[in-house]
C-alpha positions in Angstrom: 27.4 143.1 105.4 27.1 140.2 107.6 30.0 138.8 109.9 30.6 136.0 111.7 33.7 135.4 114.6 34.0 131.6 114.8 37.2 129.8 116.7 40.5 129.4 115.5 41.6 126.4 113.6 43.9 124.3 115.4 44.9 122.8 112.3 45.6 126.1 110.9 49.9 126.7 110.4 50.8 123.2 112.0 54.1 122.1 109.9 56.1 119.0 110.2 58.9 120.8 111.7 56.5 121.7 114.7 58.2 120.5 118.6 56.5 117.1 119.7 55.6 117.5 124.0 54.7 115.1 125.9 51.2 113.8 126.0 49.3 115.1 129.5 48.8 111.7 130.9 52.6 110.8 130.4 54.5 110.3 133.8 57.0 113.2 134.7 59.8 111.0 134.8 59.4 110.2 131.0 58.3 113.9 130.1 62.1 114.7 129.5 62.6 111.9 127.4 59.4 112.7 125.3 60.4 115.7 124.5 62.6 116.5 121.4 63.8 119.4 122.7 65.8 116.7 124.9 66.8 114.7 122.6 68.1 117.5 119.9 70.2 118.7 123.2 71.3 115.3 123.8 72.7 114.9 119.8 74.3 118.3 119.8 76.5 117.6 123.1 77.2 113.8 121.4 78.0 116.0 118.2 80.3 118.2 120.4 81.8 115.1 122.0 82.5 113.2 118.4 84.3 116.5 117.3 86.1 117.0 120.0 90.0 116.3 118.9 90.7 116.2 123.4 88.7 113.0 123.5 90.3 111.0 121.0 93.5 112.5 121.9 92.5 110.4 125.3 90.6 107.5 124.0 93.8 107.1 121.3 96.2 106.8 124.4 93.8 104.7 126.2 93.4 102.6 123.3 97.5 102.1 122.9 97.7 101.5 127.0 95.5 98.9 127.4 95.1 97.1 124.1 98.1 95.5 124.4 98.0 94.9 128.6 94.3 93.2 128.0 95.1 90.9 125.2 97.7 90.4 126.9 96.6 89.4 130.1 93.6 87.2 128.5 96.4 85.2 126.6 98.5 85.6 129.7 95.4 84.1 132.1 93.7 81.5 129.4 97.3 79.9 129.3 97.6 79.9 133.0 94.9 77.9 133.0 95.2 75.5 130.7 98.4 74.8 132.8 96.5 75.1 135.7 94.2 72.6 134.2 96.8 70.0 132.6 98.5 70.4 136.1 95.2 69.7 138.5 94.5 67.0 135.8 97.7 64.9 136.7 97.8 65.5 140.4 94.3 64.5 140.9 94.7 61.4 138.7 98.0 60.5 140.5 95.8 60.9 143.8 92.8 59.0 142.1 94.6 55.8 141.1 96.6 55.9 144.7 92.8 55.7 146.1 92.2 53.2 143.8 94.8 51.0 144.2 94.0 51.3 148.5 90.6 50.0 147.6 92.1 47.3 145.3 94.2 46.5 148.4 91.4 46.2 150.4 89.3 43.8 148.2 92.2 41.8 147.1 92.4 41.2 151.1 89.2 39.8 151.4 88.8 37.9 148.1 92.4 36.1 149.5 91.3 35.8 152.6 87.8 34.3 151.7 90.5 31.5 149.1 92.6 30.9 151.9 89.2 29.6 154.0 87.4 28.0 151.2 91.1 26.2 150.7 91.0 24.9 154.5 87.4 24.1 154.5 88.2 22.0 151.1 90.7 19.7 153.1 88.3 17.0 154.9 90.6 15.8 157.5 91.3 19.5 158.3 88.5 20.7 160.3 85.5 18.4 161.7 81.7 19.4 160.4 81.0 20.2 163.8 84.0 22.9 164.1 83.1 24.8 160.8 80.8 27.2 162.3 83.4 28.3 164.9 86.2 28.1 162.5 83.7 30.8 160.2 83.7 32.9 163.7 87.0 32.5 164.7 88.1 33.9 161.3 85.2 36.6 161.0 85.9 38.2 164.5 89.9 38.0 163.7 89.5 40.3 160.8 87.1 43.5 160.2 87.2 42.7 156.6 83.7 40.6 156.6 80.2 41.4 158.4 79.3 37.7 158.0 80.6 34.6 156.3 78.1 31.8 154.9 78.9 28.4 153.4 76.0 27.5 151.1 75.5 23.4 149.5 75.9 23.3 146.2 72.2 22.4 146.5 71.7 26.3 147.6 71.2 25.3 151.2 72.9 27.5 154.4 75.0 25.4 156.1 77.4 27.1 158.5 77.0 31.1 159.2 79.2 33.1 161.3 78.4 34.7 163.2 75.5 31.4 163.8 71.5 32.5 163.0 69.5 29.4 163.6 67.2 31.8 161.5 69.5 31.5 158.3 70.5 27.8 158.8 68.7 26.2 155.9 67.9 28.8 154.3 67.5 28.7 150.2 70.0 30.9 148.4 69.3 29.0 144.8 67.8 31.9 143.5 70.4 34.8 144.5 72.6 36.0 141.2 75.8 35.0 143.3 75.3 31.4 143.7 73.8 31.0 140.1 76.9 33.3 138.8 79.6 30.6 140.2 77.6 27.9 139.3 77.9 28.7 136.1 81.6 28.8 136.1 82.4 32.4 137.6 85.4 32.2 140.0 84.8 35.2 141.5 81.8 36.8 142.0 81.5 41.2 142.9 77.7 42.5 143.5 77.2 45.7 143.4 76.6 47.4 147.1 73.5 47.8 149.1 71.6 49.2 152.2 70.5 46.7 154.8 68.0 47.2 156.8 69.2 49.5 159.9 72.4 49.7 158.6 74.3 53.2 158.4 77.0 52.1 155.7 76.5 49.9 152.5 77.7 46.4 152.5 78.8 44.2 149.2 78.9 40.2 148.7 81.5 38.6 147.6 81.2 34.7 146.8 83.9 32.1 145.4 83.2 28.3 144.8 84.2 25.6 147.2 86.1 21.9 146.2 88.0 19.5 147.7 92.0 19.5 147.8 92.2 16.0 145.9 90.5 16.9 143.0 90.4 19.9 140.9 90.8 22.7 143.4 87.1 23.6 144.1 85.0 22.0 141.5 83.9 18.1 140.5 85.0 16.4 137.3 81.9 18.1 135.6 83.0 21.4 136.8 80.1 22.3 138.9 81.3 24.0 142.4 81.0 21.7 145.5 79.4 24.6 147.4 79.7 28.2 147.6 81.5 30.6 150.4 79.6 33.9 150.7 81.2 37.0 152.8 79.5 39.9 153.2 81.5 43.1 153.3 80.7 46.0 155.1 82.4 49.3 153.1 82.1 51.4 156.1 85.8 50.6 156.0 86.1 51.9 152.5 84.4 55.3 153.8 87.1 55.5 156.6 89.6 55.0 154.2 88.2 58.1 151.9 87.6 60.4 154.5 90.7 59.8 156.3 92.8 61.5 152.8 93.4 64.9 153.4 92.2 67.0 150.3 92.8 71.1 149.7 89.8 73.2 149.8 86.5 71.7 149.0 88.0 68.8 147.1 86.5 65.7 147.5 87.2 62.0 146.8 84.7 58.9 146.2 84.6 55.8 144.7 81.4 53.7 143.0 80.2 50.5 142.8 79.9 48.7 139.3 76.6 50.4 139.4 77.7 54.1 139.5 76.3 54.7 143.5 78.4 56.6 145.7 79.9 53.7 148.2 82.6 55.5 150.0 82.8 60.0 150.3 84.3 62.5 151.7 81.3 63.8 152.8 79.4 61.1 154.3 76.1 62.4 153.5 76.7 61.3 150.3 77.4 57.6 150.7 74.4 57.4 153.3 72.0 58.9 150.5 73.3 56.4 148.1 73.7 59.4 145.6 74.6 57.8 142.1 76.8 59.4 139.4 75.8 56.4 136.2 75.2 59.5 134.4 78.4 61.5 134.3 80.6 61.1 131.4 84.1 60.4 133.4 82.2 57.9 135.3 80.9 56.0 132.6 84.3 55.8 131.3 85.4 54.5 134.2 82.9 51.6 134.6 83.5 50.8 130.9 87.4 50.3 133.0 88.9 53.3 131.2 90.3 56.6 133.1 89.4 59.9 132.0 89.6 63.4 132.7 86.7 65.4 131.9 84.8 68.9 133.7 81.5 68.5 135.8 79.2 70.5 137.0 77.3 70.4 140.6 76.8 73.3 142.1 79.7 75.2 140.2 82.2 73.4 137.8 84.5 70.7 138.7 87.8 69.6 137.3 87.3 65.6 138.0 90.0 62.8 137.2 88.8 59.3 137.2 90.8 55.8 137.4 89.3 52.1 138.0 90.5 49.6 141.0 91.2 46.4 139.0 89.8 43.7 141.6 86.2 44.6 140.6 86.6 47.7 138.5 85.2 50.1 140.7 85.9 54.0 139.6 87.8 56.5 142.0 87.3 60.4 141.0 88.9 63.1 142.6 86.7 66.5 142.5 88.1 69.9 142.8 86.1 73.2 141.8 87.6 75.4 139.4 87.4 78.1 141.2 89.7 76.8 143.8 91.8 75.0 141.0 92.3 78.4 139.2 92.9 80.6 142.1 96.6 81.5 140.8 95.0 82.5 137.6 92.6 84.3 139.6 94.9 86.2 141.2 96.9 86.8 138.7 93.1 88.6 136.8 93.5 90.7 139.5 97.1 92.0 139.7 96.3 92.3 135.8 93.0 94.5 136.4 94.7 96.7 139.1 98.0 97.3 136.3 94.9 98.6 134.1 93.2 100.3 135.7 96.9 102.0 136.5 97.5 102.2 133.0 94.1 103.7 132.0 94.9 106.4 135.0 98.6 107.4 133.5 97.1 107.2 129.7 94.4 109.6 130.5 96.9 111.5 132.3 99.2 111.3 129.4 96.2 112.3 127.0 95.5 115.5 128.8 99.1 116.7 129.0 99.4 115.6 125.1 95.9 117.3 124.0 96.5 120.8 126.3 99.4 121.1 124.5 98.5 120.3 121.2 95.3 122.7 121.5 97.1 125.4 123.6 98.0 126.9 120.0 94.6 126.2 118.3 93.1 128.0 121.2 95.3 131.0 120.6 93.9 130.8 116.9 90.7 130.5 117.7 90.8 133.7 120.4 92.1 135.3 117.1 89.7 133.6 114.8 87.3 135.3 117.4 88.7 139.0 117.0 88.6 139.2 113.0 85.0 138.3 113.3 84.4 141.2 115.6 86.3 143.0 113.1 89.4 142.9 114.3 91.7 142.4 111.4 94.9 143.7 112.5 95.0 140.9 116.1 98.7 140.1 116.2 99.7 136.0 115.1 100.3 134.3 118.5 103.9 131.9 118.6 103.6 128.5 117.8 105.4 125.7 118.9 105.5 123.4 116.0 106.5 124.3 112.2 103.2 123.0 111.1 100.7 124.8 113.0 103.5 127.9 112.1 102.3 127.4 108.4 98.8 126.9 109.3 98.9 130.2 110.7 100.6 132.2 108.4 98.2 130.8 105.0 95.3 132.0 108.3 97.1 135.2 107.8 97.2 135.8 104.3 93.7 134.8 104.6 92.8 137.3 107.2 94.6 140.2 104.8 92.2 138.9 101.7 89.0 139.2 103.7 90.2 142.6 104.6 91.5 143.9 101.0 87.8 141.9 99.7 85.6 143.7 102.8 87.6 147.4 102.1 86.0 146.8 98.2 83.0 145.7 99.4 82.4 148.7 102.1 83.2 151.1 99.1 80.9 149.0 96.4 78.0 149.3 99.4 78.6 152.8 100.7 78.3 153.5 96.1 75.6 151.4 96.1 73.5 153.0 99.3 74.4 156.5 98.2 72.4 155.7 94.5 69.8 153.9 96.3 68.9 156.9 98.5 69.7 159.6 95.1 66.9 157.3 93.2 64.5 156.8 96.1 65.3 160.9 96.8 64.5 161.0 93.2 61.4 158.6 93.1 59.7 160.7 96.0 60.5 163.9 94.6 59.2 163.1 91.0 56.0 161.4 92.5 55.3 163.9 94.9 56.0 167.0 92.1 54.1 165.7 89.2 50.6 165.2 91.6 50.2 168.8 91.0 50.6 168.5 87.1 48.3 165.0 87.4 45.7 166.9 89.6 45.1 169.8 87.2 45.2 167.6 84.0 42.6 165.5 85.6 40.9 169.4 86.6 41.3 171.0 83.8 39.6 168.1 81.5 36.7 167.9 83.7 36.1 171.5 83.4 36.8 171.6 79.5 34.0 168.7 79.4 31.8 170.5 81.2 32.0 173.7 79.4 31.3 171.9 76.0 29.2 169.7 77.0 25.5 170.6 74.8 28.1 173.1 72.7 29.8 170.2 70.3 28.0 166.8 69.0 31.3 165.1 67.9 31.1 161.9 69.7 34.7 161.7 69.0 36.3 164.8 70.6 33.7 164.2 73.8 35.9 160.1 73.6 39.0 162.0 73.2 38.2 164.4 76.7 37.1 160.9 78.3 40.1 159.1 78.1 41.9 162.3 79.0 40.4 162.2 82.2 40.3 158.7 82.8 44.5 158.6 81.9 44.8 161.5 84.3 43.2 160.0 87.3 45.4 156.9 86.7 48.2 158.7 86.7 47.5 160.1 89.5 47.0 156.7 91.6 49.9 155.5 89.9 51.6 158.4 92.1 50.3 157.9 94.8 50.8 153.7 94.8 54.6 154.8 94.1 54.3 157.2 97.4 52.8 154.4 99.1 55.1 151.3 97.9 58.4 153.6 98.9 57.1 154.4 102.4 55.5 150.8 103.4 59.6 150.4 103.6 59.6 152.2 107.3 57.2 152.7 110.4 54.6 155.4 110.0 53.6 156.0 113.6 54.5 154.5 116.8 55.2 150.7 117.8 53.3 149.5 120.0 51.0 146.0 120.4 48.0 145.9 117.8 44.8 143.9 118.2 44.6 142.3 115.2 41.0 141.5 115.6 40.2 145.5 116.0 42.2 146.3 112.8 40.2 143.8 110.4 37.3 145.2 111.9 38.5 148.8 111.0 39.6 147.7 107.7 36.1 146.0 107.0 34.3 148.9 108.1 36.3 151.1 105.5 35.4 149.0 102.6 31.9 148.0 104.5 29.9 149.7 101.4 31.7 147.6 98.5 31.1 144.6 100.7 27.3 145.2 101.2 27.1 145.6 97.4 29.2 142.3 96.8 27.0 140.1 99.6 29.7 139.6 101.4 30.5 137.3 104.6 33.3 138.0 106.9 34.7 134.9 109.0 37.1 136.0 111.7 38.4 133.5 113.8 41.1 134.7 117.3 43.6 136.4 116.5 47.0 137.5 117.9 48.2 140.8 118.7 51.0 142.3 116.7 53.7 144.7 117.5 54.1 147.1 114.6 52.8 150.9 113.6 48.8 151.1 113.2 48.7 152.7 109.5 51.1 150.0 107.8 49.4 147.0 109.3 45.7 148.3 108.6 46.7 149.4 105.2 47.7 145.4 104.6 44.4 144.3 105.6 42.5 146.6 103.9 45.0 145.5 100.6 44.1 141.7 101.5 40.5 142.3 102.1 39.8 144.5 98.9 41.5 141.8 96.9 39.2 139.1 98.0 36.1 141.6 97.1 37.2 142.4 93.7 37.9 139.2 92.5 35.2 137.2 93.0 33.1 134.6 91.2 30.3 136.5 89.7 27.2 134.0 90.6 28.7 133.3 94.1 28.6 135.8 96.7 32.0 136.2 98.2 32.8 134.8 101.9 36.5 135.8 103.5 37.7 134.1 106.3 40.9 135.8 108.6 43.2 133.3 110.7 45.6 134.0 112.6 48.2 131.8 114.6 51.2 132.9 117.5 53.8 130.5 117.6 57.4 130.6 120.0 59.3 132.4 117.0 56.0 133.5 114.1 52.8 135.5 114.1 51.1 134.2 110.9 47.6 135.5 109.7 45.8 134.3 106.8 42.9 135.8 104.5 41.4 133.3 102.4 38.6 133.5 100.2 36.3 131.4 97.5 37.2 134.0 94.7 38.5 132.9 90.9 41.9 131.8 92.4 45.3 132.7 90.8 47.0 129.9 89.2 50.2 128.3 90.7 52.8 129.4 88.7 51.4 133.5 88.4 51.5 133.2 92.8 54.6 134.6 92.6 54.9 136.9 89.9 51.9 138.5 91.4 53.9 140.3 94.4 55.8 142.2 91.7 55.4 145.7 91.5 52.5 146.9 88.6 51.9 143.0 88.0 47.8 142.6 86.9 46.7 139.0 85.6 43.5 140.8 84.4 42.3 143.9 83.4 39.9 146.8 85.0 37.3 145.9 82.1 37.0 142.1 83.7 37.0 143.2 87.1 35.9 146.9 87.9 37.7 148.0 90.8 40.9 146.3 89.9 43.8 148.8 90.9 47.5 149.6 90.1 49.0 146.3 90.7 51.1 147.3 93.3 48.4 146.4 96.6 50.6 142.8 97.2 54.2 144.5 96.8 53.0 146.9 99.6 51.8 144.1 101.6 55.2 141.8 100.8 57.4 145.2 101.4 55.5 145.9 104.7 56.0 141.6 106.1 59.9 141.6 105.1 60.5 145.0 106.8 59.3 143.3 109.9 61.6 140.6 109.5 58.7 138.2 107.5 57.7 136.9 104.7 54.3 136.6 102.2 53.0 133.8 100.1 49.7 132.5 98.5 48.8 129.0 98.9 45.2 127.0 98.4 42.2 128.0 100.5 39.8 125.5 101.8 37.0 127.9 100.3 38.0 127.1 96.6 39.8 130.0 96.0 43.3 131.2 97.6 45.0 132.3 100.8 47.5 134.9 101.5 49.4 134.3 104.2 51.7 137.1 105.7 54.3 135.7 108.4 56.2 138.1 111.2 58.7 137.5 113.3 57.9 137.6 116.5 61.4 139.3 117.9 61.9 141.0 114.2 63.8 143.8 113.8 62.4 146.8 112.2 64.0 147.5 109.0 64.6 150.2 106.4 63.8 149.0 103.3 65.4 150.4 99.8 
């Protein structure tokens, strides 16, 4: 007999329904959440949670509290401010077009004032060529309107400056836009503003032709201007005026040039870094001369109004950041999230008080519920507080007095049933064990009858006849002692205790160690757990499991047997497999029946009662297990005989 102990398959037993753990390189904070373990606990407590009728008791009065206090306040607060908005809107464009008509003040001032001294300089008996330049001072220094005030031919030429530059005197002006816009017709000219050189505010021109008083008033009968008067405004003036309005908050005025650049802010900064705002939608409304309202952003978002100053069509927009603009609404947000969060406080509150005494009964019923279950079927109904749970109680309790009435019938049906069990398996012992004697003598007395006639008779049929006599009698009598067997396998036969599994296959190898020498055999036994369980049952299902693979074998293959065996948190599983003829799928379980044969002792000597696999299934479900037969890797077919682990010995009928 040869033998070989090789490792365990890891493979061996591994079912879908196995635990997944964590790989060993995973992090211990993610362990947990690799585990399923975790997240089965974490679906049962969300189970418990969805079922619970305490929650939506709660969530239900949460849901009625502030439902109506958020919509509510959300219509409540976007009205506010669309009010708010509508509101800012008209004050700021009030504002806006005040500013605007200051700065159409202010230019209407010096266009006027610019007319009234190209209307004096017109009138030649007026003023003397020499006094022009002073006259230009005289004016300039009596009004802060103008930086400087030229009077340019109509050739293009400087003429008179104030205050005097023998610099600019002569200087060609033909080619600036001014003096080619009124010569070709434009009574008033606007440019937009600029940044002299070491200057700290922008400046602006503004030029008007220049006639005589006796003919048309200041152009020649072919309308070309006699000459051009050029002032040059500086709008550090304008920037007084803008930071001089007092604005809430972070508001902020300004007014831009026909070019969009920031001439005049409430924040300096911004007219000094000639910021310009061409690109904003409000402002190019406003060059286009139209007001408008419209949002911005810089920095945050800006509720901006714009209107236009006529004289030169300059836009004025008033800035103020929402957040500041909708600081009622704001506040009002708040007051609104502080009543929640009140309300959400009384509704839970409320919820409790509503659930503990809606389940106060239940509970009752369930502490009741509780007490038949432990057999208690004569707990006395609890009051309830409310007719309907009052019903629900009393069908409970016509309930409760069915089980009972049913159980009463089903004791007595049991206590019937065990009392014929134990009279037949009384019976069943007492016939096996009393007609061994009977068997033992037939199969005796036949061999002695044979004996004493054998040489005394030559009828082949009469020696037949004493053959099968014998032959019948020795089956009878292991039919007997299967029966004996089968009905003990039911109940320990010695004392529990931990079995080395690999020490029993051993045993039981050694015990049929001649039939496998005969057969060639080869015994593959891989680790395998110990057991807890009585010595003579367990090595009587080896030896069952082991014979079986010897006897039916392959004929021109020399057997090989192969024992597994696997522990697992809940099942001890053992396997012996072998490359034998197989048993076909649908005879796998038929075969566990008691006297079941698929063949014959004739095909396969040795072949025995048919009772070896109900032993070995009797002796696995007394332990609280199971046994099956499933394909073997070898060819032919595994039986595989699972325990429990914490199983329960049992009695079995």
């Amino acid at each position: 007999m040869n033998r070989e102990v090789g490792g365990l398959d890891a493979s061996f037993g591994s079912s879908p329904g196995a635990s997944l753990v964590a790989p060993p390189g995973a992090s211990p904070v993610c362990r947990p959440f690799l585990d399923a373990d975790w997240w089965q606990g974490c679906r049962q407590v969300l189970g418990r949670w969805r079922r619970s009728l305490r929650l939506w008791l709660t969530l239900f009065f949460l849901a009625a509290a502030l439902a109506p206090l958020a919509l509510g306040g959300f219509l409540a607060s976007r009205s506010l401010e669309a009010l708010l908005r509508e509101e800012i809107f008209q004050k700021n464009m009030i504002l806006a077009r005040s500013i605007a008509s200051e700065v159409d003040d202010h230019f209407s001032d010096a266009r006027n004032l610019l007319r009234q001294i190209s209307s004096t300089l017109s009138q030649d008996d007026l003023i003397a060529d020499r006094d022009v330049e002073r006259y230009l001072e005289i004016v300039r220094t009596s009004s802060p309107l103008f930086d400087s005030i030229t009077l340019v031919s109509e050739q293009g030429r400087v003429l008179y400056r104030a205050p005097s530059s023998e610099d600019h005197r002569g200087l060609d002006l033909s080619g600036e836009s001014f003096f080619r816009a009124v010569l070709r017709g434009e009574d008033v000219y606007w440019s937009t503003s600029f940044m002299p050189q070491h200057a700290t505010s922008p400046m602006t021109i503004l030029a008007i032709p220049l006639g005589r008083v006796d003919g048309p008033k200041d152009r020649d009968v072919d309308g070309h201007a006699r000459g051009v008067l050029v002032g040059y405004l500086d709008l550090a003036a304008l920037g007084d005026l803008i930071s001089g309005i007092v604005l809430p908050g972070t508001t902020y005025a300004a007014v831009m040039d026909s070019a969009g650049t920031v001439v005049g802010h409430t924040h300096r900064r911004f007219t000094e870094q000639r910021v310009n705002q061409a690109g904003l939608e409000g402002i190019r409304e406003g060059l286009a001369g139209r007001e408008s309202n419209f949002i911005h952003f810089h920095d945050q978002e800006h509720l901006a109004s714009v209107a236009v100053a006529r004289t030169q069509g300059w836009p004025v927009m008033i800035c103020q950041p929402i957040s500041e603009a909708f600081l009622p609404a704001r506040t009002m947000e708040q007051i609104l999230a502080g009543i929640t969060v009140g309300a959400a406080i009384l509704a839970m509150a409320l919820g409790g008080i509503v659930a503990a005494r809606l389940l106060r009964p239940l509970l009752l019923l369930r502490r009741k519920t509780r007490s038949i279950a432990g057999g208690d079927y004569a707990a006395s109904p609890a009051a309830m507080p409310y007719q309907e749970l009052e019903d629900i109680q009393e069908d409970f309790q016509l309930m409760v007095q069915a089980i009972a009435t049913r159980e009463q019938e089903r004791d007595a049906v049991i206590h019937r049933l065990d009392r014929a069990n134990a009279d037949l398996r009384r019976f069943a012992e007492i016939s096996a064990h009393h007609l061994q004697e009977p068997s033992r003598r037939l199969v005796s007395f036949a061999d002695r009858l044979g004996a004493s006639l054998a040489g005394r008779i030559d009828d082949p049929d009469s020696l037949l006849d004493l053959g099968y006599i014998s032959a019948n009698a020795q089956r009878l009598r292991s039919l007997l002692q299967d029966i004996q067997l089968y009905l003990a396998a039911g109940e320990p036969m010695g004392k529990i205790q931990s079995l080395d599994c690999n020490t029993l296959v051993q045993g039981a190898a050694r015990h049929l160690g001649q039939e496998m020498e005969q057969a060639g055999a080869t015994l593959h036994v891989g680790p395998l757990p110990t057991l807890t369980m009585d010595r003579p049952r367990l090595m009587k299902l080896l030896t069952i499991l082991l014979e079986n693979a010897l006897i039916y074998r392959r004929p021109d293959v020399s057997p090989r047997i192969d024992v597994q065996g696997r522990r697992t948190e809940r099942t001890i599983r053992l396997s012996v497999a072998d490359n034998g003829i197989g048993i076909p799928e649908h005879y796998r379980e038929r075969v566990f029946g008691v006297f079941e044969r698929l063949h014959s002792g004739q095909t396969y000597p040795g072949t025995g009662t048919g009772i070896g696999l109900a032993i070995v299934r009797r002796i696995a479900e007394s332990r609280g297990g199971r046994a099956w037969i499933e394909d073997s890797d070898l060819g032919g077919v595994a039986v595989v005989v699972e325990f429990q682990v914490d199983g329960v010995f049992e009695s079995i009928p």
